[in-house]
C-alpha positions as CSV (number, residue, x, y, z in Angstrom):
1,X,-20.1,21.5,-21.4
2,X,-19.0,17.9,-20.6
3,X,-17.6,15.0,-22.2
4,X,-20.6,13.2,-23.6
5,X,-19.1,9.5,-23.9
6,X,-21.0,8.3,-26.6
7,X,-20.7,11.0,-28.9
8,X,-16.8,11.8,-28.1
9,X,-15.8,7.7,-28.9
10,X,-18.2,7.8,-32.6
11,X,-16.4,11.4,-33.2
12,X,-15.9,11.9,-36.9
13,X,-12.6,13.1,-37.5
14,X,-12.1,13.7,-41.4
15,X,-9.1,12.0,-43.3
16,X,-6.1,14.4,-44.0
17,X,-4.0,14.2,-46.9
18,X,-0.9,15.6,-46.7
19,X,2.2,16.4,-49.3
20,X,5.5,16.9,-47.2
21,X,8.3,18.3,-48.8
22,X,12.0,17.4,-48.1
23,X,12.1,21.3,-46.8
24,X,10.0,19.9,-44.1
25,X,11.8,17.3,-43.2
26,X,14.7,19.0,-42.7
27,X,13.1,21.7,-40.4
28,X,11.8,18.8,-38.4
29,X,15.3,17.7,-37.8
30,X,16.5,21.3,-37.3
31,X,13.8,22.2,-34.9
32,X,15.4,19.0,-32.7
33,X,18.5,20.7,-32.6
34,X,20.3,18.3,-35.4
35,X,22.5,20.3,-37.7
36,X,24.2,22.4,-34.2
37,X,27.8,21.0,-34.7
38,X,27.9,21.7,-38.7
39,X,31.1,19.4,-39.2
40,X,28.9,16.1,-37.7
41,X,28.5,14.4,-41.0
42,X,26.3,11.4,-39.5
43,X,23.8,14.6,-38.5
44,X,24.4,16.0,-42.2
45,X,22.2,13.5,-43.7
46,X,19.2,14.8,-42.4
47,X,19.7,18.8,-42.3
48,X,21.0,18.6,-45.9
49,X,19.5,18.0,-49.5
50,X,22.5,15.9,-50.5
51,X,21.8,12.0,-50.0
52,X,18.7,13.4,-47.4
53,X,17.3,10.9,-44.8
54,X,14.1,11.5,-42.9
55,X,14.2,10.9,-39.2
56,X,11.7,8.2,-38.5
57,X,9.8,10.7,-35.4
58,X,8.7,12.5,-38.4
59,X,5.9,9.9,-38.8
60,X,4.6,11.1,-35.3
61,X,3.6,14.7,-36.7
62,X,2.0,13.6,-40.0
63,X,-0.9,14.0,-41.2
64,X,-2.3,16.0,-38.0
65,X,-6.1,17.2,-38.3
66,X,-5.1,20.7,-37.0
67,X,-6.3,21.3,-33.2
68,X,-9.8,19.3,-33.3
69,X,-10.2,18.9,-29.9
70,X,-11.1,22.6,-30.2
71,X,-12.1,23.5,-33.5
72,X,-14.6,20.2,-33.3
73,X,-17.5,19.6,-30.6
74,X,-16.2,17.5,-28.5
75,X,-16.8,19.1,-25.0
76,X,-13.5,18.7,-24.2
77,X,-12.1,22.1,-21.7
78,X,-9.3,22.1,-24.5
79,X,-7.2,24.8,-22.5
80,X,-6.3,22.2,-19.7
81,X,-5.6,19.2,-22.4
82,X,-1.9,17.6,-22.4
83,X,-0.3,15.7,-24.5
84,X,0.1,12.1,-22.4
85,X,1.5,9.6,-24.1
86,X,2.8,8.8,-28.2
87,X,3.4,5.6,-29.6
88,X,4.5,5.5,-33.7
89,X,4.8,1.9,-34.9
90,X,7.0,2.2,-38.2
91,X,5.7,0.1,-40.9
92,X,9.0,1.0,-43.5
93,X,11.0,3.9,-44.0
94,X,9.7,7.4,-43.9
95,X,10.8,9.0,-47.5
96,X,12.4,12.3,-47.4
97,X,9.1,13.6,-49.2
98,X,5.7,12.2,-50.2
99,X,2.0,12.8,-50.3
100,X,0.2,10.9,-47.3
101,X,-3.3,10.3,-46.4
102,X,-4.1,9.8,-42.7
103,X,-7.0,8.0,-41.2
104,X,-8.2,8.9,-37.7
105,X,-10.0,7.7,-34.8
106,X,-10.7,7.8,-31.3
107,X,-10.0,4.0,-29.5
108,X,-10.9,5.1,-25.9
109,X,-12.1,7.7,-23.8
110,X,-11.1,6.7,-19.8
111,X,-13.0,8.6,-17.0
112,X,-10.3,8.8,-14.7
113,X,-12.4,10.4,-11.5
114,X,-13.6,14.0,-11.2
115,X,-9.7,14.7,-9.9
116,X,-7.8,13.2,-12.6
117,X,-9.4,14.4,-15.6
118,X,-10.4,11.5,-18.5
119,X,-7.7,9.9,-20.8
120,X,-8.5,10.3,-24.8
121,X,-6.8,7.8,-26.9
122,X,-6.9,8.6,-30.7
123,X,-5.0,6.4,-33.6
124,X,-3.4,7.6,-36.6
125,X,-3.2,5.3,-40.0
126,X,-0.7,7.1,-42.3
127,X,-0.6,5.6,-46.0
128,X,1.0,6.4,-49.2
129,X,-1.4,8.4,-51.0
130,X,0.1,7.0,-54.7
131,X,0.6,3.4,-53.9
132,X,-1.5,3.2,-50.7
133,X,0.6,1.1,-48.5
134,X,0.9,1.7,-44.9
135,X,3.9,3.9,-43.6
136,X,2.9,4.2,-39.6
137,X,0.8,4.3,-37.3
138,X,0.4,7.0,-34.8
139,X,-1.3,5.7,-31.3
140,X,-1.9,9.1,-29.2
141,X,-3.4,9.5,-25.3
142,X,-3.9,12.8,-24.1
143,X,-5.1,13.8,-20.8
144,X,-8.0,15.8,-20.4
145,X,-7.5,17.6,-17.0
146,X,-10.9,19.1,-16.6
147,X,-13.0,16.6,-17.8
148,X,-12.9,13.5,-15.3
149,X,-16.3,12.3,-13.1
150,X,-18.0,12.3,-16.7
151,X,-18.9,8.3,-16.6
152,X,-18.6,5.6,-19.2
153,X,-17.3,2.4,-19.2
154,X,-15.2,1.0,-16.4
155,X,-12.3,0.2,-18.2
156,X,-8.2,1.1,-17.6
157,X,-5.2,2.0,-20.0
158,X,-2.9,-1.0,-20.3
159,X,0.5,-0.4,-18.1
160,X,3.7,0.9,-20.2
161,X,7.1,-0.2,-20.4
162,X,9.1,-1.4,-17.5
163,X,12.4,0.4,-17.0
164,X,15.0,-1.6,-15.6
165,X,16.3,-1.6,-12.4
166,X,19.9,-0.9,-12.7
167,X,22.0,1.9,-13.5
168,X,21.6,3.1,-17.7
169,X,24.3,1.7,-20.2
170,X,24.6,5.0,-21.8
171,X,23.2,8.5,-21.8
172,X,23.1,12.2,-23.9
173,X,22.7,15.6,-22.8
174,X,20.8,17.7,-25.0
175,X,20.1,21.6,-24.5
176,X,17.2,23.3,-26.0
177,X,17.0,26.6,-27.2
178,X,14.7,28.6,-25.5
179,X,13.4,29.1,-29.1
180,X,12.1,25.9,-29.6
181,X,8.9,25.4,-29.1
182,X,8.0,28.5,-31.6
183,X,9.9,26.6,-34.1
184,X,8.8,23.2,-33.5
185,X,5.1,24.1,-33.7
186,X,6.2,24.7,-37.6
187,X,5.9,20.9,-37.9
188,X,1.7,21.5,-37.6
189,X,1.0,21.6,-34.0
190,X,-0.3,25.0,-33.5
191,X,-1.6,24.5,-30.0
192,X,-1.1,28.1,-28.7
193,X,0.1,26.2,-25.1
194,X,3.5,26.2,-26.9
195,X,3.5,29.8,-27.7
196,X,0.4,32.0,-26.0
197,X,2.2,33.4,-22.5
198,X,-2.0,34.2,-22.3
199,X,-2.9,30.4,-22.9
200,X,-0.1,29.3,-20.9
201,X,-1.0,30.7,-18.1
202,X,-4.8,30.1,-18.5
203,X,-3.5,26.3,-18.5
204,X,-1.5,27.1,-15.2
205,X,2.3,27.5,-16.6
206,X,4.4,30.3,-16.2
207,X,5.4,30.2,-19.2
208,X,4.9,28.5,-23.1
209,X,5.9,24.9,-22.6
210,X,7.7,22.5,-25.0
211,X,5.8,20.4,-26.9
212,X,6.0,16.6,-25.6
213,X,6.4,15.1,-29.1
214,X,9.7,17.5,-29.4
215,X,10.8,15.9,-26.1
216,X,9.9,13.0,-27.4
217,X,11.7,13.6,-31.0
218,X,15.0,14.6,-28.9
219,X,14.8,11.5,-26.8
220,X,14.3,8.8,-29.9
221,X,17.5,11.0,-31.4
222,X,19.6,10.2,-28.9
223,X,19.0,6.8,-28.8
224,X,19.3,6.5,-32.7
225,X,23.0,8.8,-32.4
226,X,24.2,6.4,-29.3
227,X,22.6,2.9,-30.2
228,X,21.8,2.7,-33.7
229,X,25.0,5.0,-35.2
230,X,22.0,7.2,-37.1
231,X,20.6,4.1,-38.9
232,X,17.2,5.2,-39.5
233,X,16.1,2.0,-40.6
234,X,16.8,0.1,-36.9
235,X,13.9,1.7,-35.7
236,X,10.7,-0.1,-35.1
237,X,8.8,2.0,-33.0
238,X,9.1,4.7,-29.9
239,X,7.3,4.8,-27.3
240,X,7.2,7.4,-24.2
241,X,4.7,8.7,-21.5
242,X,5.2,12.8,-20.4
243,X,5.5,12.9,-16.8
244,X,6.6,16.8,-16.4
245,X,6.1,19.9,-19.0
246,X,9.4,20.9,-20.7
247,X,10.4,24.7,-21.0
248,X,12.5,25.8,-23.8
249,X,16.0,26.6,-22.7
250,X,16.5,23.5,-20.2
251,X,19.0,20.7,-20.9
252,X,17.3,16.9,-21.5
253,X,19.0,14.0,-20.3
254,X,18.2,10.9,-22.6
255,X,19.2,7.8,-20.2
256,X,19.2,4.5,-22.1
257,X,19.1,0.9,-21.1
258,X,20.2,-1.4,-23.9
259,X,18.0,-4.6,-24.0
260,X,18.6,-7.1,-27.5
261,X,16.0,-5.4,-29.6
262,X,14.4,-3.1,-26.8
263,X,16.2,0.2,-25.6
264,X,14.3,1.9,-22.4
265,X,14.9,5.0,-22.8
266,X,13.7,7.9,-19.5
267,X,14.3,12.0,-20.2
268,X,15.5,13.8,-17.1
269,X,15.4,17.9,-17.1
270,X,18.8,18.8,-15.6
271,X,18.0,22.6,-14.4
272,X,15.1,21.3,-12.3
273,X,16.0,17.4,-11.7
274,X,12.8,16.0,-12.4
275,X,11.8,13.4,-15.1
276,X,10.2,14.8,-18.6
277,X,9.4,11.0,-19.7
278,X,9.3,7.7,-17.7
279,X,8.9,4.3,-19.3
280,X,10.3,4.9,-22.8
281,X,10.9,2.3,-25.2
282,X,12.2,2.1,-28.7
283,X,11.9,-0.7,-30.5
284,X,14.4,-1.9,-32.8
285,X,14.3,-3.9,-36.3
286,X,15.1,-7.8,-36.1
């Protein structure tokens, strides 16, 4: 099978509604490594019950259709699919619990060349099921390694974030338990890439790798502990394009480049000096 343009860009992807629990926002938090010093009370917040805050990221896992690009025909080669880029645009305050519906669509499909494999951009509207106003939006690009030389139309992704050219204001170490990725796929990504030695290998890694949204996660943490003093509600929006797989077990490097309302933000994996995520931004509330 190939990508058939036409049908792949009019795909019908069903709503998802959704009830989260504040037992899964906590193991969100927890499966980003919050809650590992237990006397950090600005961390307590969102590991405990008691006065419970949701970390905005959480917006970037709701209301996921499951694994479509292979449950669905989409004659994608699903096995050599990574996650590319994630953009969450927060449009209030993620509660601690609620019932969600999410509205789905594919934007673009980008024939990159029969070497580069095709870019798929799909958007996310989350609303509140009850009142039905809008709590994010989810704006996803994965990269289809198999699939390039399939055609379409001639167009190009736009170009992300600079990072600036100077040394970082600030920056965070974070280790990850080699665990992680089995308990971060407890959020609802169950791409067996993150768990299958089988499927990782199929794809071409040694190993299960970390999944880029918990990279991700780790990376708009750090910036909210160092810039924001865990003040959920300064967040705007993250941004961030994966450059390199993460393995459980290495140590993440969050460097951060304080701008007025804009904090670049890169990820740097220390064991093997190479960059997780380049041109990160979060975006910060006027």
């Amino acid at each position: 099978m190939t990508i058939d343009y036409d049908k792949l860009i009019n795909l019908d992807i069903p709503d998802v509604r959704q009830t989260y629990t504040s037992r899964d926002t906590l193991l969100y938090a927890l499966s980003l490594g919050l809650g590992s010093d237990p006397l950090d009370e600005d961390e307590l917040p969102f590991v405990f019950e008691k006065d419970q805050r949701c970390l905005p990221t959480y917006g970037g896992t709701l209301t996921h259709p499951g694994f479509w690009l292979r449950d669905m025909d989409t004659g994608v080669d699903w096995v050599k699919v990574v996650h590319a880029e994630h953009r969450l645009i927060l449009h209030q305050s993620l509660p601690p619990a609620a019932t969600v519906i999410g509205s789905h669509r594919i934007t673009e499909v980008v024939d990159r060349g029969a070497d580069k494999g095709a870019a798929i951009v799909w958007e996310r509207k989350v609303r509140d099921a009850d009142s039905g106003s809008p709590l994010c939006t989810v704006i996803q690009t994965m990269l289809a390694r198999g699939d390039g030389g399939f055609g379409g139309p001639d167009v190009s992704l736009p170009s992300p974030p600079k990072t600036p050219d100077r040394a970082p204001d600030a920056y965070i170490d974070t280790p990850t338990p080699a665990s992680m990725a089995l308990l971060y796929r407890l959020n609802g990504d169950w791409n067996p890439l993150h768990a299958d030695p089988a499927v990782a290998g199929k794809a071409g890694f040694d190993r299960p790798i970390l999944h880029g949204l918990a990279t991700w996660g780790v990376a708009a943490t750090a910036v909210l502990k160092k810039v924001c003093g865990f003040d959920s509600e300064r967040i705007a929006s993250v941004y961030g394009r994966f450059t390199v797989p993460v393995y459980p077990g290495e140590t993440l490097r969050t460097h951060m480049w304080v701008e007025d309302k804009k904090v670049h933000y890169t990820v740097q994996v220390l064991e093997r000096d190479v960059p997780a995520i380049k041109n990160g931004l979060v975006e910060l509330c006027a």
